[in-house]
DSSP file (Angstrom, degrees, kcal/mol; ACC not computed):
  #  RESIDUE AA STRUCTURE BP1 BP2  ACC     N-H-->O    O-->H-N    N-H-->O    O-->H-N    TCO  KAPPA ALPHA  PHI   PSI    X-CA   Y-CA   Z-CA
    1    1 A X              0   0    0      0, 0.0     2,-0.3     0, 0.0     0, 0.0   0.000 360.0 360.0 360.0 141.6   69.9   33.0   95.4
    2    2 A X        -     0   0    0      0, 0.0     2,-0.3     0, 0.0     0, 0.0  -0.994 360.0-135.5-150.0 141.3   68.4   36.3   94.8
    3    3 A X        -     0   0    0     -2,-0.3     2,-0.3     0, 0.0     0, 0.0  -0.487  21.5-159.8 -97.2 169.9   67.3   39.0   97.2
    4    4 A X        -     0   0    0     -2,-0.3     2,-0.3     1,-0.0     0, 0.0  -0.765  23.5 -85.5-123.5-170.9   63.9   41.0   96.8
    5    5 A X        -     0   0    0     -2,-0.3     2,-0.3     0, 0.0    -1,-0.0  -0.709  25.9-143.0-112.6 133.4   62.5   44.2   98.0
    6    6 A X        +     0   0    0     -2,-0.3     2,-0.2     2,-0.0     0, 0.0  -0.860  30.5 153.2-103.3 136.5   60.6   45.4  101.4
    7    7 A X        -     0   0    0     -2,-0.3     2,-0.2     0, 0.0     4,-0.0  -0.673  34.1-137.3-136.0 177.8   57.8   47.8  101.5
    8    8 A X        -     0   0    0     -2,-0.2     3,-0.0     2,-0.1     6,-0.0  -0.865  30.9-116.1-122.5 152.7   54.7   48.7  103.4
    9    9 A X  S    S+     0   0    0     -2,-0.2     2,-0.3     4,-0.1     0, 0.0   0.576  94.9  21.6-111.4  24.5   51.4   49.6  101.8
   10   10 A X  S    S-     0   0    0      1,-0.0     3,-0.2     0, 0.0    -2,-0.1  -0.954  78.6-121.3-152.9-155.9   51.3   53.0  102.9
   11   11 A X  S    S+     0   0    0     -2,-0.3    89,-0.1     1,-0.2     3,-0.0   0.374 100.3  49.5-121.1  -1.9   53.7   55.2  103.9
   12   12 A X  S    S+     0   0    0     89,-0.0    -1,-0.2     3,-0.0    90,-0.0  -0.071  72.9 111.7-138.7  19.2   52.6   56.1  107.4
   13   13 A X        +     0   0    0     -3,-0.2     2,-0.4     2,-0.0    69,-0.4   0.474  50.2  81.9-116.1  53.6   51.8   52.8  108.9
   14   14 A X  S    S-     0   0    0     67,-0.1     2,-0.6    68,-0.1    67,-0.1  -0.856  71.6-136.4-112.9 128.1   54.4   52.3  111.6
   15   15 A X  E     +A   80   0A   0     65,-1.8    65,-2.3    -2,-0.4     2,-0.4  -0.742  39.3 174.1 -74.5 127.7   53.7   54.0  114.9
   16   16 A X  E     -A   79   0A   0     -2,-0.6     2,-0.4    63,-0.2    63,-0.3  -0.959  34.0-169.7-161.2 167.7   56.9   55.5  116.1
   17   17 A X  E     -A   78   0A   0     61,-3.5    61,-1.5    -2,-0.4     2,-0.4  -0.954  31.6-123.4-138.4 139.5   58.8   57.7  118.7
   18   18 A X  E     -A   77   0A   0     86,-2.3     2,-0.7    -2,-0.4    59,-0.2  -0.401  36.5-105.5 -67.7 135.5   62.3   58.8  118.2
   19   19 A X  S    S+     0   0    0     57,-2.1    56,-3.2    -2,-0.4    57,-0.3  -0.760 104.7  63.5 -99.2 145.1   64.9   57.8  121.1
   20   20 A X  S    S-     0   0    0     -2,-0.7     3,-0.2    54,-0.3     2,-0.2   0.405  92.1-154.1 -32.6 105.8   66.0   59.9  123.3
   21   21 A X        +     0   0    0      1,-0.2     9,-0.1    37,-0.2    -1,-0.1  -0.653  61.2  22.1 -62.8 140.7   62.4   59.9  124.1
   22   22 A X        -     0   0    0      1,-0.3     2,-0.8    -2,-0.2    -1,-0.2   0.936  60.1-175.1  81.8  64.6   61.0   63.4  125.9
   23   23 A X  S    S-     0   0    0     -3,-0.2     2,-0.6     1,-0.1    -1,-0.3  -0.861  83.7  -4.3 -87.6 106.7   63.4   66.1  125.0
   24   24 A X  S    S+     0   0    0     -2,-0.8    -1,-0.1     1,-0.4     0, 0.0  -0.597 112.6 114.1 104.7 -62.6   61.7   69.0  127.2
   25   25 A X  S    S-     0   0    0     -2,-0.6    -1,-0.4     1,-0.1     5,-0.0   0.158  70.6 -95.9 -65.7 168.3   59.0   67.0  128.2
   26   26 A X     >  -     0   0    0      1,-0.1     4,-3.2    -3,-0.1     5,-0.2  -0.068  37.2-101.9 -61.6 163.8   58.1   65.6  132.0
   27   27 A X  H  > S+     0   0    0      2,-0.2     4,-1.9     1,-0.2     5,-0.4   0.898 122.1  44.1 -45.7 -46.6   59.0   62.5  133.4
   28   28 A X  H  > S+     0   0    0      2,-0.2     4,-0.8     1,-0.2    -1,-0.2   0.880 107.1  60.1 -59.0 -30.8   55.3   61.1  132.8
   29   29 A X  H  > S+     0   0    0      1,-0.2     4,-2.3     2,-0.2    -1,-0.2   0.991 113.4  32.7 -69.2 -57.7   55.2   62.5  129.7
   30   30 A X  H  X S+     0   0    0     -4,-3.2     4,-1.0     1,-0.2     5,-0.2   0.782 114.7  56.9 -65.0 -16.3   58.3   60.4  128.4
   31   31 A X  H  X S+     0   0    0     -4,-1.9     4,-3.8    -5,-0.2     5,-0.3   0.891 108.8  50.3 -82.6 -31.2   57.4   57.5  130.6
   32   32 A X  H  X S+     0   0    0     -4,-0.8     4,-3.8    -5,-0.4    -2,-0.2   0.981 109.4  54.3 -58.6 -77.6   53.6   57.6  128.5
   33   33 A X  H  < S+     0   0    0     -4,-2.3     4,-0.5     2,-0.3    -1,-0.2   0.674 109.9  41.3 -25.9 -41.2   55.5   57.7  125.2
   34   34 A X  H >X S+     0   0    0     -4,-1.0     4,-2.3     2,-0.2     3,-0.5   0.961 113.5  55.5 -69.7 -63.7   57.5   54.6  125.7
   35   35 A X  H 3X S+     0   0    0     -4,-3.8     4,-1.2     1,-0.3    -2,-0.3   0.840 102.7  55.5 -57.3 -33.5   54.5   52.9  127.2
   36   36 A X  H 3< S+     0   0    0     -4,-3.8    -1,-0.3    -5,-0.3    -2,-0.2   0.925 111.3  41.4 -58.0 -35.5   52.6   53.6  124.2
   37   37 A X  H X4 S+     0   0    0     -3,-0.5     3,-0.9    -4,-0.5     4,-0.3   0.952 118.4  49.2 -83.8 -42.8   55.3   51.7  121.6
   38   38 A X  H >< S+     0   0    0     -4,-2.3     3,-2.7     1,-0.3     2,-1.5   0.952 105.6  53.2 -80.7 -55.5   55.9   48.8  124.1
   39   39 A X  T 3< S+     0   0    0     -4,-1.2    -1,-0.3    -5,-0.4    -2,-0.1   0.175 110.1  55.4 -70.5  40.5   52.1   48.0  124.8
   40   40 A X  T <  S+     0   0    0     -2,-1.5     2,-0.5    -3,-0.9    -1,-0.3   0.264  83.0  96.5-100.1 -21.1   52.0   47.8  121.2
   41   41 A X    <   -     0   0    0     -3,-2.7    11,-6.4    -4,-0.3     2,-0.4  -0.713  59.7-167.8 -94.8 108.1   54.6   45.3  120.9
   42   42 A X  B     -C   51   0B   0     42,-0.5     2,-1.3    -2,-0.5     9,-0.2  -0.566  26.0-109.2-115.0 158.4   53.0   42.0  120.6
   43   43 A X    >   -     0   0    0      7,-3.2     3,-0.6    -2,-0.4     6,-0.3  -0.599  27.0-167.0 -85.6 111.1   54.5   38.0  120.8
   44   44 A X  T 3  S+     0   0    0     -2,-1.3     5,-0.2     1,-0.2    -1,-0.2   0.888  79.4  63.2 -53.2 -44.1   54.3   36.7  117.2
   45   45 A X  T 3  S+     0   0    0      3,-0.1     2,-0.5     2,-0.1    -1,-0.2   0.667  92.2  86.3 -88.2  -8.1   54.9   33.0  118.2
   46   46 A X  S X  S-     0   0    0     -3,-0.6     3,-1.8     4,-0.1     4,-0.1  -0.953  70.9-143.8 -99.2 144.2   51.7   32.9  120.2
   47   47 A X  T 3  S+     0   0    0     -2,-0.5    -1,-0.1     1,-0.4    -2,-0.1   0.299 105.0  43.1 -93.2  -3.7   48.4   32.3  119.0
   48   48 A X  T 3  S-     0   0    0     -5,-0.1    -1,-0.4     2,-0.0    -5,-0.1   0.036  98.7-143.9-130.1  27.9   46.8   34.6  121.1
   49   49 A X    <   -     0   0    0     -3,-1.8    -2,-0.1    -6,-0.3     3,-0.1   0.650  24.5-168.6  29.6  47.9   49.5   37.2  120.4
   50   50 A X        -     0   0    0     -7,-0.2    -7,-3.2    -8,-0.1     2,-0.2  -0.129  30.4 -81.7 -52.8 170.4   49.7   38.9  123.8
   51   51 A X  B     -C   42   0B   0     -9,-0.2     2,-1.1   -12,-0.1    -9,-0.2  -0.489  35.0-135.2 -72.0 133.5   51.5   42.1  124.7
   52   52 A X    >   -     0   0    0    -11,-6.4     3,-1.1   -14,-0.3   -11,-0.2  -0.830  30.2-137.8 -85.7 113.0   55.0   41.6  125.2
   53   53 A X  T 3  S+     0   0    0     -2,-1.1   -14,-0.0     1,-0.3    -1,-0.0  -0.388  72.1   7.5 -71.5 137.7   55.4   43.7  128.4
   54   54 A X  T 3  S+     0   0    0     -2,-0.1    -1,-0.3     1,-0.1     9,-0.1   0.612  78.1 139.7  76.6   2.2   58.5   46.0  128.9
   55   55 A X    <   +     0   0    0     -3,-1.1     8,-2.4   -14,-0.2     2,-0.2   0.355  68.6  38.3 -93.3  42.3   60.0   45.6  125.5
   56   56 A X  B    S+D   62   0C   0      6,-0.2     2,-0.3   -15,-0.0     6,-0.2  -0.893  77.9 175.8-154.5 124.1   61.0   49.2  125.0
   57   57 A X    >   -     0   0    0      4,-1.0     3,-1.0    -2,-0.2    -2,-0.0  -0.691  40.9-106.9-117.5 167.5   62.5   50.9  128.3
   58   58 A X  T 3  S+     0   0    0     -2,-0.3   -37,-0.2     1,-0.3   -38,-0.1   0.578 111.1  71.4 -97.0  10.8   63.8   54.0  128.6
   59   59 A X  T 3  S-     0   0    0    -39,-0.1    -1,-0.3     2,-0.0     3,-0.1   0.581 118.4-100.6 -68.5 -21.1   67.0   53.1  128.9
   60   60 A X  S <  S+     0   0    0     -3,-1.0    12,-3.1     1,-0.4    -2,-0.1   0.417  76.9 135.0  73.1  26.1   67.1   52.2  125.1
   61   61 A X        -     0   0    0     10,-0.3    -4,-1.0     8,-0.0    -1,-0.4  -0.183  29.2-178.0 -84.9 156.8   66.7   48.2  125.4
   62   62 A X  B     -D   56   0C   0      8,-0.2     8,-1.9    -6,-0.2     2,-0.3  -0.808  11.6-154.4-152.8 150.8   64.4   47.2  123.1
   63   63 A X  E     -E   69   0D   0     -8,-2.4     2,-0.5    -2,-0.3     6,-0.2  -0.752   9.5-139.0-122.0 165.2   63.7   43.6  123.3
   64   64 A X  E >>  -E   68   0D   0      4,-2.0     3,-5.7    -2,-0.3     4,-1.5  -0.918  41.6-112.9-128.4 104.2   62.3   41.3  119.9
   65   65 A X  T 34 S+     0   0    0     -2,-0.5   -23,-0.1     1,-0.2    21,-0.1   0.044  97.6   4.2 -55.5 166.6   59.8   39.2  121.6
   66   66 A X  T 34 S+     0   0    0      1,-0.1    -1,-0.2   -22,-0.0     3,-0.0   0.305 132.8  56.4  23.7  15.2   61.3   35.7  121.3
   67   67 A X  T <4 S-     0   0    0     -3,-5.7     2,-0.3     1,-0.2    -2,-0.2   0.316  99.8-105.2-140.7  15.2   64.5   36.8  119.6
   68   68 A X  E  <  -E   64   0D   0     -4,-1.5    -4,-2.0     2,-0.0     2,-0.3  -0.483  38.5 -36.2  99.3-151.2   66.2   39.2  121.7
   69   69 A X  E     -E   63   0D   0     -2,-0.3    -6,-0.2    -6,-0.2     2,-0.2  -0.892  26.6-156.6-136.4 172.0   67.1   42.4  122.4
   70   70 A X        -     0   0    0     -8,-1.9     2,-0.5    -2,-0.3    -8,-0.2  -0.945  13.2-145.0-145.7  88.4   68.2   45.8  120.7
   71   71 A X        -     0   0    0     -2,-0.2     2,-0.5   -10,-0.2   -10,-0.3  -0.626  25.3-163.4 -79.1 126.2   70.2   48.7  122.0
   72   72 A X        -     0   0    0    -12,-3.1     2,-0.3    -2,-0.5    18,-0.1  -0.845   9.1-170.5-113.0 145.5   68.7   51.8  120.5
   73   73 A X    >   -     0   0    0     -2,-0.5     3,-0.8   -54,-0.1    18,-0.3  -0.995  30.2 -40.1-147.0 166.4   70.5   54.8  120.5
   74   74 A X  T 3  S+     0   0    0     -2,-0.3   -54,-0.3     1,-0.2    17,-0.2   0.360 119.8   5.7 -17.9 112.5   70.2   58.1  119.8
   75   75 A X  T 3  S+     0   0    0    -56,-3.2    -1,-0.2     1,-0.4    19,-0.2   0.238  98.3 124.9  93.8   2.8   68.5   59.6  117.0
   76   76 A X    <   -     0   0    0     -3,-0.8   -57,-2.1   -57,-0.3     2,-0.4  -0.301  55.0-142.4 -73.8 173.4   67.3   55.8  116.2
   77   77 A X  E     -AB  18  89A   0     12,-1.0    12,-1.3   -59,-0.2     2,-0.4  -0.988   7.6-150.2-135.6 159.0   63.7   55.7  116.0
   78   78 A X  E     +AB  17  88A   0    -61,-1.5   -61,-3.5    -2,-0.4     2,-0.3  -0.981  22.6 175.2-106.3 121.5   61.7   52.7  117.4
   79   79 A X  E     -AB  16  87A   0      8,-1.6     8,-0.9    -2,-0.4     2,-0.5  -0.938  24.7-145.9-115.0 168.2   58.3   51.8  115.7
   80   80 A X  E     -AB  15  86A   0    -65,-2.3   -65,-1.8    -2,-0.3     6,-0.3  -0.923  15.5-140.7-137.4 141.3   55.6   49.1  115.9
   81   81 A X    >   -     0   0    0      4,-9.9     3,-1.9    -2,-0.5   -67,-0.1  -0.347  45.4 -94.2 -86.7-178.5   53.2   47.7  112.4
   82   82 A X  T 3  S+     0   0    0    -69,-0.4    -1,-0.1     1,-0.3   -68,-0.1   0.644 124.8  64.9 -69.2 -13.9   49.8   47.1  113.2
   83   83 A X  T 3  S-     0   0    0      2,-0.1    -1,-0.3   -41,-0.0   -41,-0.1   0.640 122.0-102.3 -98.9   1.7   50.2   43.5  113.9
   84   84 A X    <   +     0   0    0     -3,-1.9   -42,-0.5     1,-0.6     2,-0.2   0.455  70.0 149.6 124.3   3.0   52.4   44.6  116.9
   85   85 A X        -     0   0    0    -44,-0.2    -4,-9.9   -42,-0.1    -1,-0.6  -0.611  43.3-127.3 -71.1 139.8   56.1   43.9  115.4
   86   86 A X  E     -B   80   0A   0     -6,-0.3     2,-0.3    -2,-0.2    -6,-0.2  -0.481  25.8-169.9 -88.6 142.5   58.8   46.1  116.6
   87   87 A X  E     -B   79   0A   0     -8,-0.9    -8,-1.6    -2,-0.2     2,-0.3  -0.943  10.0-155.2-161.9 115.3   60.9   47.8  114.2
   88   88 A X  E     -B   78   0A   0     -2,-0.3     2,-0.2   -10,-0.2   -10,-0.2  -0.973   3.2-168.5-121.5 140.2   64.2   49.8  114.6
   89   89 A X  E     -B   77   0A   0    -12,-1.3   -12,-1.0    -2,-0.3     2,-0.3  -0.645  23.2-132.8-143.4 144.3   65.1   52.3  112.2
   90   90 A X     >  -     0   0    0     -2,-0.2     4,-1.5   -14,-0.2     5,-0.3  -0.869  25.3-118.0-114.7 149.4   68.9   53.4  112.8
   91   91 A X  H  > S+     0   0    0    -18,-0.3     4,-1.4    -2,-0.3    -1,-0.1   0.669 114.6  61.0 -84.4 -11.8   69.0   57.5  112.7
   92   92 A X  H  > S+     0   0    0      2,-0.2     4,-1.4     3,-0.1    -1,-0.2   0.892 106.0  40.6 -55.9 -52.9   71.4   57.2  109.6
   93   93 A X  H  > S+     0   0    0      2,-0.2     4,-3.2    -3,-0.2     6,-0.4   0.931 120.1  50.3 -55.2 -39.0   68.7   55.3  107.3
   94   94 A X  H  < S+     0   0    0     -4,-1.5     5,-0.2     1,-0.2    -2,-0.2   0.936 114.3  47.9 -73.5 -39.0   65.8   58.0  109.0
   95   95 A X  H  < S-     0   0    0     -4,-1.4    -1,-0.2    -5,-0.3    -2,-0.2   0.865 139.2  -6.1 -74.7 -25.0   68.2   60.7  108.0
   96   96 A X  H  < S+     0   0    0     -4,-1.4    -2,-0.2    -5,-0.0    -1,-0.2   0.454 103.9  98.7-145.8  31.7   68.9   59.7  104.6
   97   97 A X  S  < S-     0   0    0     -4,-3.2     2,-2.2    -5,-0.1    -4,-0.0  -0.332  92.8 -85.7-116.6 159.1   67.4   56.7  103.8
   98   98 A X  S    S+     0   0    0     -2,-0.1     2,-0.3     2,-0.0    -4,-0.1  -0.336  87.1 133.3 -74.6  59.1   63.7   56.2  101.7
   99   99 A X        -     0   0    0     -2,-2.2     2,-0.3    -6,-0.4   -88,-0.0  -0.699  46.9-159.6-108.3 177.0   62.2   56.7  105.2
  100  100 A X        -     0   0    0     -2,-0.3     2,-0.4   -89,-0.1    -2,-0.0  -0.989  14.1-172.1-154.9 118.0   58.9   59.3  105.9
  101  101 A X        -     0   0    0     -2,-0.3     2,-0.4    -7,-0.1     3,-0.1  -0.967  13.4-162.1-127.1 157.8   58.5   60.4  109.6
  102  102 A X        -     0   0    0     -2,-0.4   -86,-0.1   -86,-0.1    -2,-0.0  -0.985  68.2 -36.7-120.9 131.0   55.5   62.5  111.1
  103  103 A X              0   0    0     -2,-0.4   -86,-0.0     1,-0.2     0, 0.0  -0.164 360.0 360.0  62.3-143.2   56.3   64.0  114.3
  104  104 A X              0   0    0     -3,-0.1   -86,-2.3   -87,-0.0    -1,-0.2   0.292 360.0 360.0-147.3 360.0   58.6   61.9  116.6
């Protein structure tokens, strides 16, 4: 058995927010943020790949449609790839890890 190597093919194409979401910003503002990374997040195992609704709260639940859920915490970042999979990034790999962020 042998393991191999995970990439992307660029280097920016995860949407993603850092948790604590909305340091400074309003309630609306962080509640917007969230909702943008959870209406992104879509259910793989159907064919018509809805939005999984609610699977990033602001509490720091993040759920993996049809395999469960996630606690994120601080300094983690949560993204989602263009076909709508959810991705948690632990703030120790973002901090020294081969990761590349723009913004938060």
């Amino acid at each position: 058995m042998a393991t191999g190597t995970l990439g992307t093919t660029a280097t920016n194409s995860l949407t993603s927010k850092a948790f604590p979401v909305g340091s400074g910003l309003t309630a609306a503002q962080t509640a917007a943020d969230i909702a943008a990374i959870a209406s992104a997040i879509k259910d793989d195992l159907n064919n018509l790949h809805p939005i999984w609704a609610g699977a990033w709260s602001a509490s720091g639940t993040l759920y993996i449609p049809n395999r469960g859920f996630l606690k994120v915490l601080t300094g983690d970042y949560v993204g989602v790839d263009s076909q709508g999979w959810p991705i948690l990034v632990s703030a120790n790999s973002i901090a020294h890890a081969a990761w590349t962020k723009v913004g938060s």
